[in-house]
C-alpha positions as CSV (number, residue, x, y, z in Angstrom):
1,X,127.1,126.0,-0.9
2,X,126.5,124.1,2.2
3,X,124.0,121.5,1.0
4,X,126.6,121.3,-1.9
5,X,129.6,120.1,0.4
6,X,127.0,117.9,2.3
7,X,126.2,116.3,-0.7
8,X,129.6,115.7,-1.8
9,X,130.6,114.7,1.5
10,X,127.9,112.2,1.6
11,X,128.6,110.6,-2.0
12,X,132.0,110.3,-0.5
13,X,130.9,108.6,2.2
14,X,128.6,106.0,0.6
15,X,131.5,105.2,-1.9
16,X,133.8,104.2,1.0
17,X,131.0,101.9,2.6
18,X,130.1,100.4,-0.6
19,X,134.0,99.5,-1.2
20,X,134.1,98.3,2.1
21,X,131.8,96.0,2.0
22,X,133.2,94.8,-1.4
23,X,136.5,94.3,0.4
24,X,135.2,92.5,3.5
25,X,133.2,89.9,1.1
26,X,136.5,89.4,-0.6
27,X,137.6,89.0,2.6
28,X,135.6,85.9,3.3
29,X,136.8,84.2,-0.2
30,X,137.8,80.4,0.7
31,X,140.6,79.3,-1.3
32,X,141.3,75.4,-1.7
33,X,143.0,72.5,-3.6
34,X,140.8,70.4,-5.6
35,X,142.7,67.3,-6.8
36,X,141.8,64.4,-9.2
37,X,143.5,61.0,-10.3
38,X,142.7,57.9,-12.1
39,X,144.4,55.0,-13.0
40,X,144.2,53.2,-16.7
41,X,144.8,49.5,-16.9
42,X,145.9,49.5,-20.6
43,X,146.1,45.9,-22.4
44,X,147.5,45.4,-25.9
45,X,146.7,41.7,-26.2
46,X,149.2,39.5,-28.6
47,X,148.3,39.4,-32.1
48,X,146.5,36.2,-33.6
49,X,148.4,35.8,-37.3
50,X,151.9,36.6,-38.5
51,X,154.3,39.9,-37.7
52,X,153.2,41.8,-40.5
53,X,148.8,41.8,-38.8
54,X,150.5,43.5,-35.8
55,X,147.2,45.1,-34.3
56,X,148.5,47.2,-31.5
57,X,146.1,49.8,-30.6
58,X,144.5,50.5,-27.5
59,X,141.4,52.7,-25.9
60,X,140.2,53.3,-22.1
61,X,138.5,55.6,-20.5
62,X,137.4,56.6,-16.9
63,X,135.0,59.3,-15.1
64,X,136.0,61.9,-12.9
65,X,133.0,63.1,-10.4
66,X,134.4,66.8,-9.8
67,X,132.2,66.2,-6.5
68,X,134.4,63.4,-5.2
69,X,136.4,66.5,-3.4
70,X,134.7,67.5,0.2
71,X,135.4,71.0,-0.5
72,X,134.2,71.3,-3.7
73,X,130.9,69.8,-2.9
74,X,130.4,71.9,0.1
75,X,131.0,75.1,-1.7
76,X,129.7,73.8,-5.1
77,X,127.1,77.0,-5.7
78,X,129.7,79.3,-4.6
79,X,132.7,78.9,-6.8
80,X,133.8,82.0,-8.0
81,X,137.0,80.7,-9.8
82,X,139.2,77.6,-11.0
83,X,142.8,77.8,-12.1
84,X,144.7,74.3,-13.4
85,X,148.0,74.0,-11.9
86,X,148.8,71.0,-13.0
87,X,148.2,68.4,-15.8
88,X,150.2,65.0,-16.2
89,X,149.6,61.0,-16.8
90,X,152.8,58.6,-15.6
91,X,153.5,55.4,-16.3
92,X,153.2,53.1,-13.1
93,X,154.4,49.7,-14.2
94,X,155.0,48.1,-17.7
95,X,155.4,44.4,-18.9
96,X,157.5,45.7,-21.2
97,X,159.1,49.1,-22.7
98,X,157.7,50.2,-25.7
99,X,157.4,53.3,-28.2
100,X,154.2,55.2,-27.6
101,X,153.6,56.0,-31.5
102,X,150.6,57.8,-31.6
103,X,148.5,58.3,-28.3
104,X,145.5,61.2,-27.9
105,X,145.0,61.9,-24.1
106,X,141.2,63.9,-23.8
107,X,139.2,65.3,-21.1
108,X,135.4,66.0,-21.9
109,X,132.9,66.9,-21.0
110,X,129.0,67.3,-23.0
111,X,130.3,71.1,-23.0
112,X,134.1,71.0,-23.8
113,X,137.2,69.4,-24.7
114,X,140.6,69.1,-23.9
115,X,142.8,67.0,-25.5
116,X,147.1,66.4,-26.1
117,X,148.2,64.3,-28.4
118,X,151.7,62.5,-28.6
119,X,154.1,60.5,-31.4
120,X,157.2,58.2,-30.7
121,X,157.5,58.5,-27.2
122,X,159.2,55.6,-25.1
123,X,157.2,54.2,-22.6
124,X,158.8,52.6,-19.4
125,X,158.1,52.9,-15.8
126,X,158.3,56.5,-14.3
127,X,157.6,57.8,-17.8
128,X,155.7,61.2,-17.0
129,X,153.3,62.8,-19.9
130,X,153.1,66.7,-19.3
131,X,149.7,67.9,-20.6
132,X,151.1,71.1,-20.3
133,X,148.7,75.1,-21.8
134,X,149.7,75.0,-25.4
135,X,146.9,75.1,-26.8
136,X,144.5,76.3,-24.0
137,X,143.7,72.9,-22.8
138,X,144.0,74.4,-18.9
139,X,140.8,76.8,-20.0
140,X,138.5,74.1,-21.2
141,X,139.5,72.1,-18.1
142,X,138.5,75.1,-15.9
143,X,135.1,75.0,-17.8
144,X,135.1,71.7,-17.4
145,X,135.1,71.9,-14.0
146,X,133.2,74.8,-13.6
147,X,130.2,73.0,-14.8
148,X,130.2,70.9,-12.0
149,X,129.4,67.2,-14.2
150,X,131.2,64.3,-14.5
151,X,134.1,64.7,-16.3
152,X,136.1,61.5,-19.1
153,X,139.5,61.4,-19.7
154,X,140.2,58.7,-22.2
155,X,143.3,57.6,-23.6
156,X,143.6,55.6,-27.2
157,X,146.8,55.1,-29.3
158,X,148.9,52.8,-30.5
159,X,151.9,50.9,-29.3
160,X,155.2,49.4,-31.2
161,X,154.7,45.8,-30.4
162,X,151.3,43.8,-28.8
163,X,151.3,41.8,-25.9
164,X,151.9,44.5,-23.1
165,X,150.2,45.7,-20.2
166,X,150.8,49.2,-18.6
167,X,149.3,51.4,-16.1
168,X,149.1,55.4,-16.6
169,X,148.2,57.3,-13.3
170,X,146.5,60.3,-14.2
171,X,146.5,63.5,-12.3
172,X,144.8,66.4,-12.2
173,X,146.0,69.7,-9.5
174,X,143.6,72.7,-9.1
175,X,143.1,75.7,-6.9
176,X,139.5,77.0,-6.8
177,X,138.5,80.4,-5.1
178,X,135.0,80.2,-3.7
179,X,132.6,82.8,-1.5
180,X,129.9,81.3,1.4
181,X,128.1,85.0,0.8
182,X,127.4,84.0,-3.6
């Protein structure tokens, strides 16, 4: 009976260190922002030919190294996890307003895509596009991210009239949960 309560006392013992130890590594998780922008210099030049040829389309693109951030790169092995807070292209400056009539916003990656598209919006400066969760875009974005590559975002639509230039700022807000002891 004795070498039973030892036993049981000793199992009991062991379960408390090893839950411990589990707590005091999670103690030692690092927790910080990891923030991305670019900036698209979109051109719709004028139209050679009459009203009715309008062409009015557009496409650009830009990379994102995930490893541009200092604290990303320093814990890049030891990521544990990535949540998206926050998802959005603005318009900075326009020659002149105009009705967004079809646009596709995508970020990619070899392994995954996100992407948002958009009809009839008006475009002016200060004009903020929410690429909000609806679809799970947020999740591919965290596997973006989580595999560490250079990401694209690209934006291609088409415009109500030819012969303006605007900027969209793109943003991209993260938090990321890493471990020195992975």
């Amino acid at each position: 009976m004795k070498k039973l309560v030892r036993l049981f006392i000793g199992l009991f013992l062991i379960g408390i260190v090893l839950t411990g130890c589990q707590e005091a590594k999670e103690i030692l998780n690092v927790k910080f922002n990891a923030d991305y922008q670019t900036e698209f210099d979109v051109v719709v030049p004028p139209s050679k030919g009459t009203n009715f040829s309008i062409n009015s389309v557009f496409a650009v693109n830009e990379t994102i190294d995930p490893t541009s951030n200092p604290d990303f790169q320093l814990y890049i092995d030891k990521i544990l996890e990535i949540s998206i807070e926050e998802v959005k292209g603005e318009v900075l400056s326009i020659s002149k307003n105009v009705i967004l009539e079809s646009a596709l916003i995508s970020v990619t990656n070899e392994n995954h895509n996100a992407s948002w598209e958009f009809t009839n919006e008006a475009i002016m400066v200060g004009t903020v596009l929410t690429l909000d969760n609806n679809s799970g875009q947020w999740d591919a974005i965290e596997n973006i991210l989580l595999d560490k590559k250079v990401l694209t975002v690209s934006v291609s639509g088409q415009v109500d009239e030819d012969d303006v230039e605007f900027e969209v700022h793109f943003s991209l807000k993260s938090d990321v949960i890493a471990n020195p002891l992975d």
